[in-house]
mmCIF file of the N, C-alpha and C atoms, coordinates in Angstrom:
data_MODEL
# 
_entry.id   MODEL 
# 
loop_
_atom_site.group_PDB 
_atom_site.id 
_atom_site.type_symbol 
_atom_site.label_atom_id 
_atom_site.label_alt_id 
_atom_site.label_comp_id 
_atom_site.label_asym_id 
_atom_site.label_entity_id 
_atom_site.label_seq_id 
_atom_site.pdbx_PDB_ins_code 
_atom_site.Cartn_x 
_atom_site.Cartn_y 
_atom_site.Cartn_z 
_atom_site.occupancy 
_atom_site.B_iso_or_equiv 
_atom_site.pdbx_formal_charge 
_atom_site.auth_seq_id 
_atom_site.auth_comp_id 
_atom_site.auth_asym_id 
_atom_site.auth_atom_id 
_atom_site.pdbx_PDB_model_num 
ATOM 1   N N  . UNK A 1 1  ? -39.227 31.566 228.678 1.00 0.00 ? 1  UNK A N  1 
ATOM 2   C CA . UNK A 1 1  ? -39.745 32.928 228.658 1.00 0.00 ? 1  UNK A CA 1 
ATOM 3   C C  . UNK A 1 1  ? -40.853 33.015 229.706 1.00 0.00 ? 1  UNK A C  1 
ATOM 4   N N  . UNK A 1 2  ? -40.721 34.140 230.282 1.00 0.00 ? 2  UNK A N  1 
ATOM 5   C CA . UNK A 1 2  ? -41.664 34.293 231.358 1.00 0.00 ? 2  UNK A CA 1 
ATOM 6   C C  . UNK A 1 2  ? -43.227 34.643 230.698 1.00 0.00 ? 2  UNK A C  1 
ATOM 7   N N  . UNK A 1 3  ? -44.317 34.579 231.624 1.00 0.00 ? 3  UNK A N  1 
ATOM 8   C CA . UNK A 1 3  ? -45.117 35.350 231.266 1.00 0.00 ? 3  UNK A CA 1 
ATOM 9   C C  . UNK A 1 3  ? -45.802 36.860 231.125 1.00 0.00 ? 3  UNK A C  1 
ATOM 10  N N  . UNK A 1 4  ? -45.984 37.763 230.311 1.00 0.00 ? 4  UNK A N  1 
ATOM 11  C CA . UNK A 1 4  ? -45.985 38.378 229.782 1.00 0.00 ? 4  UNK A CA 1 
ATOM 12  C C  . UNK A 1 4  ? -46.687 39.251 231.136 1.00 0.00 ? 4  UNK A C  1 
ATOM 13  N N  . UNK A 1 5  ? -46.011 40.822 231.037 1.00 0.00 ? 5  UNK A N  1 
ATOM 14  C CA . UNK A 1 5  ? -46.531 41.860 232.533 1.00 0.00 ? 5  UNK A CA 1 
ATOM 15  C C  . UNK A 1 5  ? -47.990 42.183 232.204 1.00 0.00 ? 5  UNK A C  1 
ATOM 16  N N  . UNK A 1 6  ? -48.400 42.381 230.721 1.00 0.00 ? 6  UNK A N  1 
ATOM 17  C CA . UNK A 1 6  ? -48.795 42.881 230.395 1.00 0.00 ? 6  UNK A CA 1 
ATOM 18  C C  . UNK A 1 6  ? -50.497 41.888 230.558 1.00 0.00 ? 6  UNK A C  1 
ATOM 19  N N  . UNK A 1 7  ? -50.249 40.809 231.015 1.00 0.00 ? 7  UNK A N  1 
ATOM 20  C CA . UNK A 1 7  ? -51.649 39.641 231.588 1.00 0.00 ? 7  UNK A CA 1 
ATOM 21  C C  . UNK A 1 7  ? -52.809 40.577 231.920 1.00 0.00 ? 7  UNK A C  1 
ATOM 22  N N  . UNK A 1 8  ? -52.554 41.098 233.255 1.00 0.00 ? 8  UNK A N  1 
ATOM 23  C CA . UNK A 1 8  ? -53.476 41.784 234.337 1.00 0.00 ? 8  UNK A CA 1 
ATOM 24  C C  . UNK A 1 8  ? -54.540 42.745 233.450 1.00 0.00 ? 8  UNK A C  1 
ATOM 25  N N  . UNK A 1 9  ? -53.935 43.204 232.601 1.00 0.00 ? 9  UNK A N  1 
ATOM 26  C CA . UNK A 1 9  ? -54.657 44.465 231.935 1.00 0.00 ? 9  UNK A CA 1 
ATOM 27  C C  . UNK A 1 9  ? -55.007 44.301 230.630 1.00 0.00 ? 9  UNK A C  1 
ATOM 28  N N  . UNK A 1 10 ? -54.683 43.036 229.915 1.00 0.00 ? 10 UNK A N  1 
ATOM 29  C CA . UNK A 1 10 ? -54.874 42.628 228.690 1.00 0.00 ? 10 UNK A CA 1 
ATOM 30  C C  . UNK A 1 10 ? -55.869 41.982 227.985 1.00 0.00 ? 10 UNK A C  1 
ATOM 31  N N  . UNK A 1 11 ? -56.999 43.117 227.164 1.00 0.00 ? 11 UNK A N  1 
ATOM 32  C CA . UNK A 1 11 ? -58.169 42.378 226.870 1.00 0.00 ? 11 UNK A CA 1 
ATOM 33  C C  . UNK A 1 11 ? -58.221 41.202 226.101 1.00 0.00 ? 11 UNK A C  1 
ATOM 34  N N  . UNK A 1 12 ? -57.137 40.922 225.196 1.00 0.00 ? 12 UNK A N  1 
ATOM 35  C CA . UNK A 1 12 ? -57.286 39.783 224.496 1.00 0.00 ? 12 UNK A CA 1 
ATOM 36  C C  . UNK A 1 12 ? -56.951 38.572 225.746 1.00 0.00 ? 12 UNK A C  1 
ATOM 37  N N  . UNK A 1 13 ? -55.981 38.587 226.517 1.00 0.00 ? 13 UNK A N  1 
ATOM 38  C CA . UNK A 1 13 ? -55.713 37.461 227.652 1.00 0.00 ? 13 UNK A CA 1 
ATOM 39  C C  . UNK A 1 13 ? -57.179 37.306 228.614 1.00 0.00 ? 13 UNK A C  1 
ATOM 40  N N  . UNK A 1 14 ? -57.570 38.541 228.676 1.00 0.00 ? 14 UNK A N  1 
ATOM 41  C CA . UNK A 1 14 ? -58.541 38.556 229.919 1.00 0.00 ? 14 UNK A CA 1 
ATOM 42  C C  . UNK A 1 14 ? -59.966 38.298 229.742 1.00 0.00 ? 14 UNK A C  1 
ATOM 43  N N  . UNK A 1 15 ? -60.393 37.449 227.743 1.00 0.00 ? 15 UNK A N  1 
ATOM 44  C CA . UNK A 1 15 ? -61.404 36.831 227.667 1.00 0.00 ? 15 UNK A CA 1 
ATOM 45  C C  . UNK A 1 15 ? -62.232 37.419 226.941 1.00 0.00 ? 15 UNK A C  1 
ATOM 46  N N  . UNK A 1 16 ? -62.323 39.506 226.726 1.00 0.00 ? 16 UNK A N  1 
ATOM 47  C CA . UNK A 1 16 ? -62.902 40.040 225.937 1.00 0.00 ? 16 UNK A CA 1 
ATOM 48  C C  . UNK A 1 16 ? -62.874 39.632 224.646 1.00 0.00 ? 16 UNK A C  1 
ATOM 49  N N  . UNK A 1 17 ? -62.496 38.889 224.350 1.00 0.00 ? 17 UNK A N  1 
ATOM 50  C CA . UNK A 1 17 ? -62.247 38.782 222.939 1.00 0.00 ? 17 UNK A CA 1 
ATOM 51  C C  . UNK A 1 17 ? -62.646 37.351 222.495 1.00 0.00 ? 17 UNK A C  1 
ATOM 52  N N  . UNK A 1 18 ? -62.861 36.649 223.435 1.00 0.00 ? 18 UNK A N  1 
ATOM 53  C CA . UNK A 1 18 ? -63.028 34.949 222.987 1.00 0.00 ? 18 UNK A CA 1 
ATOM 54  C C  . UNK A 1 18 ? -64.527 34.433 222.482 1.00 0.00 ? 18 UNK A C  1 
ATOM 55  N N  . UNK A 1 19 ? -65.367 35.386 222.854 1.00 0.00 ? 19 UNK A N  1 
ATOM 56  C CA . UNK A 1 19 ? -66.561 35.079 222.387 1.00 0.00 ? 19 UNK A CA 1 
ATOM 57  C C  . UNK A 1 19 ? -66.414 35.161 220.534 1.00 0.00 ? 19 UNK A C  1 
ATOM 58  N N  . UNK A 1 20 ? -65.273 35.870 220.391 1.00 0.00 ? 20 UNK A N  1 
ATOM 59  C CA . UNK A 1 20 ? -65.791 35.958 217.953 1.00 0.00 ? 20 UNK A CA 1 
ATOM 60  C C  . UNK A 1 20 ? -64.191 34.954 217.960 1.00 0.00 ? 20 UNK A C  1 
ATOM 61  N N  . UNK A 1 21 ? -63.549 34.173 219.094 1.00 0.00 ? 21 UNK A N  1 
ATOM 62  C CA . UNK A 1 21 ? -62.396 33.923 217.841 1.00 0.00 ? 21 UNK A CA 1 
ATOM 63  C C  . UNK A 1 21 ? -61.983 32.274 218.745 1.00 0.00 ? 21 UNK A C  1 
ATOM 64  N N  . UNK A 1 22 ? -63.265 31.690 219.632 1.00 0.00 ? 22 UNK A N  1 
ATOM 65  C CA . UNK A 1 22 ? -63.375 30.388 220.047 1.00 0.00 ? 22 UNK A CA 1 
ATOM 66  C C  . UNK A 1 22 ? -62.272 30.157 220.615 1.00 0.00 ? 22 UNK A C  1 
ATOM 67  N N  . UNK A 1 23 ? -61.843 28.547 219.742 1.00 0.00 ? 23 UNK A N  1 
ATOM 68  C CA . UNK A 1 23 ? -60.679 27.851 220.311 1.00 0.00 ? 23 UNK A CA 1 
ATOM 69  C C  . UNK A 1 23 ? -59.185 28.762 219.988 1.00 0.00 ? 23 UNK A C  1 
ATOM 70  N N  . UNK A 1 24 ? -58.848 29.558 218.628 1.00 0.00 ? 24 UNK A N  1 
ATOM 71  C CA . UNK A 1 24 ? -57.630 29.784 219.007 1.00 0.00 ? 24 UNK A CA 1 
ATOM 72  C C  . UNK A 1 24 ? -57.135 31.026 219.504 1.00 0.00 ? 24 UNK A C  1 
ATOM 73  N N  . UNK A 1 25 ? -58.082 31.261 220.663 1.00 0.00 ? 25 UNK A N  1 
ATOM 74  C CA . UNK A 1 25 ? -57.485 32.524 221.724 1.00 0.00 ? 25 UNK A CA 1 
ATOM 75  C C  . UNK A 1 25 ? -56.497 31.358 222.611 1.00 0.00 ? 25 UNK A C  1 
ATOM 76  N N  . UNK A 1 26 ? -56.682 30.383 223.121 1.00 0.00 ? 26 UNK A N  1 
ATOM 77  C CA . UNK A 1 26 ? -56.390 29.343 223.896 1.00 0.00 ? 26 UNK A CA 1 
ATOM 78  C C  . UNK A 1 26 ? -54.497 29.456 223.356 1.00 0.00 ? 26 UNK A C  1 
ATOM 79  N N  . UNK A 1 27 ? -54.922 28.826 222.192 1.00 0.00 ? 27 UNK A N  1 
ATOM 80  C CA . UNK A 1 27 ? -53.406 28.685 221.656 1.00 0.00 ? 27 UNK A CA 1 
ATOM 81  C C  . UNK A 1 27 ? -52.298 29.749 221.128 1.00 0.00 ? 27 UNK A C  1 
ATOM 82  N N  . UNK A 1 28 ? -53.173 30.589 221.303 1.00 0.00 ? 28 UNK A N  1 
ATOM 83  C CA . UNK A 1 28 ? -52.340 32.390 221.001 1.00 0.00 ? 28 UNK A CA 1 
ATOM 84  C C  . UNK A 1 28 ? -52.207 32.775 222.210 1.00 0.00 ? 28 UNK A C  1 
ATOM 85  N N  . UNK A 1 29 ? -52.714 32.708 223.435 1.00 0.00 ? 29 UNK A N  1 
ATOM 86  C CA . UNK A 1 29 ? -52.303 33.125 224.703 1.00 0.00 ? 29 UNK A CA 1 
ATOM 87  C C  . UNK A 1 29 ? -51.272 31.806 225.189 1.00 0.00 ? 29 UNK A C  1 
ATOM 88  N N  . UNK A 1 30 ? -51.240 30.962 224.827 1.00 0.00 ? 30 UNK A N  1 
ATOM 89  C CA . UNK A 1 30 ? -49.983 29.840 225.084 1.00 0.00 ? 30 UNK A CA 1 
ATOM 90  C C  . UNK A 1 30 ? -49.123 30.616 224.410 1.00 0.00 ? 30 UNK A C  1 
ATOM 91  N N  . UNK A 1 31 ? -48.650 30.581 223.318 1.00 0.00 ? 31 UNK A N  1 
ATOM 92  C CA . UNK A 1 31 ? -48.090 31.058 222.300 1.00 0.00 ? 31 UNK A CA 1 
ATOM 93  C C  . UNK A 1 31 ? -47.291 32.529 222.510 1.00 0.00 ? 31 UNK A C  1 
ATOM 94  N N  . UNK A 1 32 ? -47.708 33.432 222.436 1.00 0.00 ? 32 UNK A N  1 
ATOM 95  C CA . UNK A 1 32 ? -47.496 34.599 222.729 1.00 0.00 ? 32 UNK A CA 1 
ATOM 96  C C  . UNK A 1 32 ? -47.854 35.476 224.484 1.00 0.00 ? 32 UNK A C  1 
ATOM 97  N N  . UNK A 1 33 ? -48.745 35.103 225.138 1.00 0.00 ? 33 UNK A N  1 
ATOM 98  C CA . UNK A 1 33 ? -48.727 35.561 226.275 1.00 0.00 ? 33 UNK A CA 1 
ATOM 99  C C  . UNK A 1 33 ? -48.062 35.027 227.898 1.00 0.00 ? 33 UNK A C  1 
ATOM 100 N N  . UNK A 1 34 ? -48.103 33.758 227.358 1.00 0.00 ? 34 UNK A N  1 
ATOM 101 C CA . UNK A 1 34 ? -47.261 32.522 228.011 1.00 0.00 ? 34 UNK A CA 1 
ATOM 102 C C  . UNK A 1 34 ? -46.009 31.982 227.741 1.00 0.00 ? 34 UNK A C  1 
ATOM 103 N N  . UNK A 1 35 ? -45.373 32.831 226.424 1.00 0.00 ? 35 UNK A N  1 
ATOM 104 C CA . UNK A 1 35 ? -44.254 32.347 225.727 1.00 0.00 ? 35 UNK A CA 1 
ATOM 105 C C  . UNK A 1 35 ? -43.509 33.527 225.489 1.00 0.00 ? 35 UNK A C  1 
ATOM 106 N N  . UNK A 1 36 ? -43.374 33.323 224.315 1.00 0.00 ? 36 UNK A N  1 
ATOM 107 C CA . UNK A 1 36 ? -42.699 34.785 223.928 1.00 0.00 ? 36 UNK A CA 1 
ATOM 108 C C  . UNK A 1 36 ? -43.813 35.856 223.517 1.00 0.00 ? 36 UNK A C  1 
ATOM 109 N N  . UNK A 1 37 ? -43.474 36.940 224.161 1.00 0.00 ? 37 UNK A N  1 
ATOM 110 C CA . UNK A 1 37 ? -44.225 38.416 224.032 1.00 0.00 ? 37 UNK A CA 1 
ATOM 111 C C  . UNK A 1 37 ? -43.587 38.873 223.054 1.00 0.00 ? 37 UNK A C  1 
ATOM 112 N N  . UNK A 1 38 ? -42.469 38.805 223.020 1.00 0.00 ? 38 UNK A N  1 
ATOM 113 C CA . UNK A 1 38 ? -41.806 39.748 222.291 1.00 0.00 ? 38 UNK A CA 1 
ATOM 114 C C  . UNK A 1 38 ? -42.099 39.940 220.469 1.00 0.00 ? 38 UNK A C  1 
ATOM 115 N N  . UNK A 1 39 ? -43.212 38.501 220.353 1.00 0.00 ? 39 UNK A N  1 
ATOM 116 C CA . UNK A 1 39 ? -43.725 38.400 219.174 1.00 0.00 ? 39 UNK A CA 1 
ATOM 117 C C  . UNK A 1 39 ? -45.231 38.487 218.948 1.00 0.00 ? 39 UNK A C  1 
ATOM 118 N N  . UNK A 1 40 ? -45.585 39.322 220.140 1.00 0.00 ? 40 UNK A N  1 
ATOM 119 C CA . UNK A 1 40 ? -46.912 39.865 220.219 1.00 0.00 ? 40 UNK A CA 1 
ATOM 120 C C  . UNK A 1 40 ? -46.996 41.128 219.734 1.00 0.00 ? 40 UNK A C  1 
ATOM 121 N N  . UNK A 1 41 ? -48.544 41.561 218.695 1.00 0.00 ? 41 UNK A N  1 
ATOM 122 C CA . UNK A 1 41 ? -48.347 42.896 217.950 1.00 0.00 ? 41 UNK A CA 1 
ATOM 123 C C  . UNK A 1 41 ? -48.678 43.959 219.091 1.00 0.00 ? 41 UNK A C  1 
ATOM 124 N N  . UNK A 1 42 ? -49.784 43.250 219.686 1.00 0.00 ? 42 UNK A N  1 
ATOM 125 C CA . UNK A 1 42 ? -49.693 44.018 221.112 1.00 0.00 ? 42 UNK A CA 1 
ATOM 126 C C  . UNK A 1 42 ? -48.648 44.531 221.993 1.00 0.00 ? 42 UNK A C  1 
ATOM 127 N N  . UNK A 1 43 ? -48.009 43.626 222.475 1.00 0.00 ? 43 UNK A N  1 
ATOM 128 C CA . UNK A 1 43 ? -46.833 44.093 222.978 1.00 0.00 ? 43 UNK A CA 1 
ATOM 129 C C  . UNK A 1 43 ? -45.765 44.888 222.240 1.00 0.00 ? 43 UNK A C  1 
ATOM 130 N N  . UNK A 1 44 ? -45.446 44.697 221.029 1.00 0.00 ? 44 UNK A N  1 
ATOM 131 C CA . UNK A 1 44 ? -44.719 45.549 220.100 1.00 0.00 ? 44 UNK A CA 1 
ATOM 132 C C  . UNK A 1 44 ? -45.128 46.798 220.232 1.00 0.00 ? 44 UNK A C  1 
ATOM 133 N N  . UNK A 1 45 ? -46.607 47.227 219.795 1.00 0.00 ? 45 UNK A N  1 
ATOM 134 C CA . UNK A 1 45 ? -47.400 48.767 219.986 1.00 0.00 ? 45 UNK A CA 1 
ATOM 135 C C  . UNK A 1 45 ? -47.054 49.363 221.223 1.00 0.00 ? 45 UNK A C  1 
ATOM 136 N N  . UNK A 1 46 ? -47.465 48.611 222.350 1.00 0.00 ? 46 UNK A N  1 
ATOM 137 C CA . UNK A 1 46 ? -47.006 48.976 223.714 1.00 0.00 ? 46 UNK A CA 1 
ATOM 138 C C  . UNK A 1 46 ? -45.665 49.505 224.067 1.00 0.00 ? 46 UNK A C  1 
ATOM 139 N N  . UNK A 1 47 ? -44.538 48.909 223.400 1.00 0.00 ? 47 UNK A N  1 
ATOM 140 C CA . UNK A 1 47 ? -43.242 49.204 223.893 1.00 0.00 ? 47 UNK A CA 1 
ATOM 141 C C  . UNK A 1 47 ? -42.826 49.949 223.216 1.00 0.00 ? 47 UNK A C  1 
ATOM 142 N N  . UNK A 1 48 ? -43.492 50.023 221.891 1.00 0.00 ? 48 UNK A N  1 
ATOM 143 C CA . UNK A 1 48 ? -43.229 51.214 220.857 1.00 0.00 ? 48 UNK A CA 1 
ATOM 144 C C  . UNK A 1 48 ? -43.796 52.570 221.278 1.00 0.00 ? 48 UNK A C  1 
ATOM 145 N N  . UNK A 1 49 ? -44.701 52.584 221.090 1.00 0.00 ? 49 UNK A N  1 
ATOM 146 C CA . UNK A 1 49 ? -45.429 53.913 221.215 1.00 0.00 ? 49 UNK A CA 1 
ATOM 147 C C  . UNK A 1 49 ? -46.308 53.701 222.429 1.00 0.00 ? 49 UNK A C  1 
ATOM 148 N N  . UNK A 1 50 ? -46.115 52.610 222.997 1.00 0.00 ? 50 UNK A N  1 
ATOM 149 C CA . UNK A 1 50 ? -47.243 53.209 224.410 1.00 0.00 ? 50 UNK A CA 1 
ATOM 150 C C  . UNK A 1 50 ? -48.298 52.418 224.270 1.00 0.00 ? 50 UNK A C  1 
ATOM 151 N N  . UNK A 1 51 ? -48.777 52.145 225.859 1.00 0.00 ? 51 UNK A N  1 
ATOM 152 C CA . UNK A 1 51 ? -50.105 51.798 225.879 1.00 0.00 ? 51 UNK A CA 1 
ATOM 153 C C  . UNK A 1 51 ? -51.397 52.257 225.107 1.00 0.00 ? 51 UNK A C  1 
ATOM 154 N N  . UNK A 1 52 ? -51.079 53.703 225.285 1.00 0.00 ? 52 UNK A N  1 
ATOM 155 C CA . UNK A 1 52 ? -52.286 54.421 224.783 1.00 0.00 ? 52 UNK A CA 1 
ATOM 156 C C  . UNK A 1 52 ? -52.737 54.026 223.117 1.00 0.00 ? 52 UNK A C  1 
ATOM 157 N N  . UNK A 1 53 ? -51.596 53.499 222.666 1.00 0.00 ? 53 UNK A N  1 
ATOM 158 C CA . UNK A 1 53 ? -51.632 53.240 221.324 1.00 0.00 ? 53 UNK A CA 1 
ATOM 159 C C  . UNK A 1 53 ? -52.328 51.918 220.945 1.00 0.00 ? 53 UNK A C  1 
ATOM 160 N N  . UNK A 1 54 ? -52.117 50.898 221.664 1.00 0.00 ? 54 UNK A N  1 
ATOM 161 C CA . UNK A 1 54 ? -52.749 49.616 221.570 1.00 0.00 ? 54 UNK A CA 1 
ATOM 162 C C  . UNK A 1 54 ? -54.272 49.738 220.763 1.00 0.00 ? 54 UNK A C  1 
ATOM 163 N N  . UNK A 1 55 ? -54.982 49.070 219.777 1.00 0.00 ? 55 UNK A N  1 
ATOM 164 C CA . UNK A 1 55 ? -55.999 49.122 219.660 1.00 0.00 ? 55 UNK A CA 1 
ATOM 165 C C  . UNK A 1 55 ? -56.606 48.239 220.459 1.00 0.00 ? 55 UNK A C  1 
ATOM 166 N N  . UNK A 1 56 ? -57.605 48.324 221.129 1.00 0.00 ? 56 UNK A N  1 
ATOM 167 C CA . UNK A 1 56 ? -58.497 47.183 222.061 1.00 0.00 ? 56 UNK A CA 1 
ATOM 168 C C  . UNK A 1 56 ? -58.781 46.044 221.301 1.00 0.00 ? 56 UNK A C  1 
ATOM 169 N N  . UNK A 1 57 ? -59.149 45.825 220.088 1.00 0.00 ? 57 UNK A N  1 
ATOM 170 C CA . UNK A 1 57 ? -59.195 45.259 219.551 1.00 0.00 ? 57 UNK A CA 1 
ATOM 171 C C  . UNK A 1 57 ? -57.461 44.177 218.550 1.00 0.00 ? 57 UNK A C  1 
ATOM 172 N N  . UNK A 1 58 ? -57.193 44.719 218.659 1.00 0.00 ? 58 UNK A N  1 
ATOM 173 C CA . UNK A 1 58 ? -55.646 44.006 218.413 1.00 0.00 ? 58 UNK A CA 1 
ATOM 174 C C  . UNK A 1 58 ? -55.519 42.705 218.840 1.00 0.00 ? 58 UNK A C  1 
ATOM 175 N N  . UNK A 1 59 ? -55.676 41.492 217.855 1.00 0.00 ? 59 UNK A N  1 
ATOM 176 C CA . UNK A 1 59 ? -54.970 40.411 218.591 1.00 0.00 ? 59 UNK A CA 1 
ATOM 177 C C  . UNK A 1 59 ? -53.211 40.575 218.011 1.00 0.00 ? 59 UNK A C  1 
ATOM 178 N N  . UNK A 1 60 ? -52.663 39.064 219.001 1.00 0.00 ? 60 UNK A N  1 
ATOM 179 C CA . UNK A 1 60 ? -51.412 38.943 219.264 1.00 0.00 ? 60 UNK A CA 1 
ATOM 180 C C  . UNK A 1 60 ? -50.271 38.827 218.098 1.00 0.00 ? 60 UNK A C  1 
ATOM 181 N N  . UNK A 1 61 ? -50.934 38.218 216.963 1.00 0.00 ? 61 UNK A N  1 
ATOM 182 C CA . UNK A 1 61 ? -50.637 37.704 215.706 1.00 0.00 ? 61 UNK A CA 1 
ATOM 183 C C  . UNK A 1 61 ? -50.806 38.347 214.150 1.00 0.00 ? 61 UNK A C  1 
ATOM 184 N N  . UNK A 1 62 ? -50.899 40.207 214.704 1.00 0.00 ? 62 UNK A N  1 
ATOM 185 C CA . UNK A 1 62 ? -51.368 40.776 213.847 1.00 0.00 ? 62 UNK A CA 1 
ATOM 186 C C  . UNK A 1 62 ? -49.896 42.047 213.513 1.00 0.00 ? 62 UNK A C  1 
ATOM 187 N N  . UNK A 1 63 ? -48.837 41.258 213.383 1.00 0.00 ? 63 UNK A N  1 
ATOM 188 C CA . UNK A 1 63 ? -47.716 41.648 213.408 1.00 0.00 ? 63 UNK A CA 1 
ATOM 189 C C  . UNK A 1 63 ? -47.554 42.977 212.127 1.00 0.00 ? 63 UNK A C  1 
ATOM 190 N N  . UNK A 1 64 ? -47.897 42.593 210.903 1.00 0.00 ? 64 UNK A N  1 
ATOM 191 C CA . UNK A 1 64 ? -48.461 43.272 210.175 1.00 0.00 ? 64 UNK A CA 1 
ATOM 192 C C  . UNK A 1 64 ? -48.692 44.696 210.189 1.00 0.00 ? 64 UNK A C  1 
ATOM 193 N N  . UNK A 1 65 ? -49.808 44.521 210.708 1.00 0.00 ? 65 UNK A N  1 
ATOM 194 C CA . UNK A 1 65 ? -50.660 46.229 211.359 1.00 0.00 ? 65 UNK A CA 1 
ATOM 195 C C  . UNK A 1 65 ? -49.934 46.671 212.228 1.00 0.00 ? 65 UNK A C  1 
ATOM 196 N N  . UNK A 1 66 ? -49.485 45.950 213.576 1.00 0.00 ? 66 UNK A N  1 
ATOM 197 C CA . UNK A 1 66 ? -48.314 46.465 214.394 1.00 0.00 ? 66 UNK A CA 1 
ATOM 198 C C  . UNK A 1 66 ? -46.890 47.444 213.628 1.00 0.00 ? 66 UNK A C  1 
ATOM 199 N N  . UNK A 1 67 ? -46.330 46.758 212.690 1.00 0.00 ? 67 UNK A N  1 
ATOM 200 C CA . UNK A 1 67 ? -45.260 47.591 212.082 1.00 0.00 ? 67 UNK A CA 1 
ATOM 201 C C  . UNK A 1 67 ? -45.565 48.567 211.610 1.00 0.00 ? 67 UNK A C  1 
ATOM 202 N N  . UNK A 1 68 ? -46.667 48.373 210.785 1.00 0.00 ? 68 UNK A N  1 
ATOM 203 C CA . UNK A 1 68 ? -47.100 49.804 209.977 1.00 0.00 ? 68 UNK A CA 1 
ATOM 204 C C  . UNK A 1 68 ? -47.617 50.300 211.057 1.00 0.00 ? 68 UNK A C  1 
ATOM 205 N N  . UNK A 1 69 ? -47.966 50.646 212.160 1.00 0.00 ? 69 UNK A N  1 
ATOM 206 C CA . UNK A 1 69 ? -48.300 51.449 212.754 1.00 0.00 ? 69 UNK A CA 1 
ATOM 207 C C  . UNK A 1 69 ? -46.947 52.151 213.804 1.00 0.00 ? 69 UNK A C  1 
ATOM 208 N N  . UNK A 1 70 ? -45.958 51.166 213.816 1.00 0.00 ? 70 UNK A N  1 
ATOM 209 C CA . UNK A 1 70 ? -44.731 52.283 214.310 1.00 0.00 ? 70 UNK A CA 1 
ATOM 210 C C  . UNK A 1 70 ? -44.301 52.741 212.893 1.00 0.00 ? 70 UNK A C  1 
ATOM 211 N N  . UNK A 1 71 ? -44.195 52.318 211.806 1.00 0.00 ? 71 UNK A N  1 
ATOM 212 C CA . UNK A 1 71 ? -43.480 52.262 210.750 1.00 0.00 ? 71 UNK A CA 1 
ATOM 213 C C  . UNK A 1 71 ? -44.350 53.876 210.415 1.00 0.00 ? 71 UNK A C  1 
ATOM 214 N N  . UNK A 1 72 ? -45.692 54.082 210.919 1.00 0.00 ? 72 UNK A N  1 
ATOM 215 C CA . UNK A 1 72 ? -46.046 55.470 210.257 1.00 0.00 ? 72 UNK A CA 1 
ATOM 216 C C  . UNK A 1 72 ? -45.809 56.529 211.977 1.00 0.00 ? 72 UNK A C  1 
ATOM 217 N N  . UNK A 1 73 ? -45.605 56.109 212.550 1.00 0.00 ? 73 UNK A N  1 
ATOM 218 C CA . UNK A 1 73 ? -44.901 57.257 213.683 1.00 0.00 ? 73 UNK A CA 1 
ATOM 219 C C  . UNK A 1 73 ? -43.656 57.319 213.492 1.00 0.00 ? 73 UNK A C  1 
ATOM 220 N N  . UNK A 1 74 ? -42.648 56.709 212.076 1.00 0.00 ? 74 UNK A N  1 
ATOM 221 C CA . UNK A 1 74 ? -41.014 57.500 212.103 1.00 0.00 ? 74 UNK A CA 1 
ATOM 222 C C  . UNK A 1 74 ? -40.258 56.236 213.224 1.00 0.00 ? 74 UNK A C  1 
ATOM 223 N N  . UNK A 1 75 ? -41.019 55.304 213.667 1.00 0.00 ? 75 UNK A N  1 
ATOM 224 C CA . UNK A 1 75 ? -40.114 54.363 214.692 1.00 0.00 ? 75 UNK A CA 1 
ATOM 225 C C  . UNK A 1 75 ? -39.790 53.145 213.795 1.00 0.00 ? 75 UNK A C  1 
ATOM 226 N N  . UNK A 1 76 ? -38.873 52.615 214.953 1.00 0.00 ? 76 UNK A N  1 
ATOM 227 C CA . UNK A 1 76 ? -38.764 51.194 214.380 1.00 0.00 ? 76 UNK A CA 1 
ATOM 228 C C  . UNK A 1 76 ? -39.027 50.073 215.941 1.00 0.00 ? 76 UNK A C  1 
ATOM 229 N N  . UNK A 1 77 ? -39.132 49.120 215.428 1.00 0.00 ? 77 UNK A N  1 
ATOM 230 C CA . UNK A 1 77 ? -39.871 48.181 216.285 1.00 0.00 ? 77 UNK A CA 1 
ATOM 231 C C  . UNK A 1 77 ? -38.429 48.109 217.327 1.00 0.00 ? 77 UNK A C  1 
ATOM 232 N N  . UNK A 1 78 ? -39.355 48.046 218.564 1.00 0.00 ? 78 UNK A N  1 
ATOM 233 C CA . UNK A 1 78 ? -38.638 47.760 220.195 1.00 0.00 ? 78 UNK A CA 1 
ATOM 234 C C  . UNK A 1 78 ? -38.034 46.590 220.477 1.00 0.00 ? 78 UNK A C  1 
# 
């Protein structure tokens, strides 16, 4: 799996986020940004409903909140 388009612009990849969650941003950006996206909640929101939808705060592994949040716009996951 390639790496994910979504790198360049991505606050959890791009470090905003590593100061509250240490060592396993490291292994969630292996994992999901370096691996498969397609099991990122981020990326799910994105392809679902759009960038605009992403919370900034969203990590990758929060699959959860991702569904229910297409699951309450009437969609189903991308």
């Amino acid at each position: 799996m390639a790496e994910c388009e979504c790198i360049s612009g991505c606050p959890f990849f791009n470090g905003r986020m590593a100061q509250t969650m240490g060592t396993v941003v490291e292994s969630m950006k292996r994992r999901y940004c370096l691996g498969d996206q397609t099991n990122c909640a981020r990326h799910m929101v994105k392809r679902t409903l759009g960038k605009e939808h992403v919370p900034p705060d969203m990590i990758p592994n929060q699959i959860e909140i991702a569904q229910q949040m297409i699951e309450a716009a009437g969609l189903t996951v991308k």
